[in-house]
C-alpha positions, 0 to 999 in steps of 0.5 A, spaced: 571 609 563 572 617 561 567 621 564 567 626 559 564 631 562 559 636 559 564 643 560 570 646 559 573 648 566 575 654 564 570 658 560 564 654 561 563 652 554 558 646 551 562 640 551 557 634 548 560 627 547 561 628 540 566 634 541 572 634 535 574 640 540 575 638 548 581 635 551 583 633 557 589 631 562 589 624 565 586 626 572 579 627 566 580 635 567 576 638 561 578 644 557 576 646 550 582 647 545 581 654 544 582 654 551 587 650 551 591 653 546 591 661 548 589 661 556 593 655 559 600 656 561 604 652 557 597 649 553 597 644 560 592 642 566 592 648 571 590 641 576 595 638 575 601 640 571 599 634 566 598 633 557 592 635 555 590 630 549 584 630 545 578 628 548 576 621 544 569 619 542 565 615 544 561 612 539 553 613 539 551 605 541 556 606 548 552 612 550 546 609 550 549 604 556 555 609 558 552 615 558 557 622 559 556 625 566 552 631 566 556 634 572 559 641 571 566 643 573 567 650 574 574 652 577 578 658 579 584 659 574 587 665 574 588 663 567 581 663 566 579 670 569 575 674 564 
């Protein structure tokens, strides 16, 4: 089962369950699009060198049983240096 972390690893932002704008690579790194888009080589997994694929939705009825993870990941890309 999906993690879905709460934070894009990059530029921190909110990511919550329900966002039309988090991808992720099959090892569960987790990004924003816009991350995705304009600060990762390639628009790939600076982890792993892996797709980066929109997040799926889990529905609201799961979430009550299969909650997101509210753990926080924050790593050093130099690609994602402000």
């Amino acid at each position: 089962m999906l993690a879905l972390r709460p934070n894009c690893e990059c530029c921190d932002k909110d990511l919550p369950p329900d966002a039309p704008d988090a991808v992720i690579c099959t090892f569960e790194c987790t990004f924003c699009a816009a991350c995705a888009a304009n600060r990762l080589t390639g628009g790939r997994c600076p982890n792993c060198s892996g797709e980066l694929v929109r997040r799926p939705v889990r529905p609201a009825a799961m979430l009550v049983k299969y909650p997101a993870s509210t753990e926080r990941v924050r790593k050093p890309h130099k690609e994602c240096a402000a």
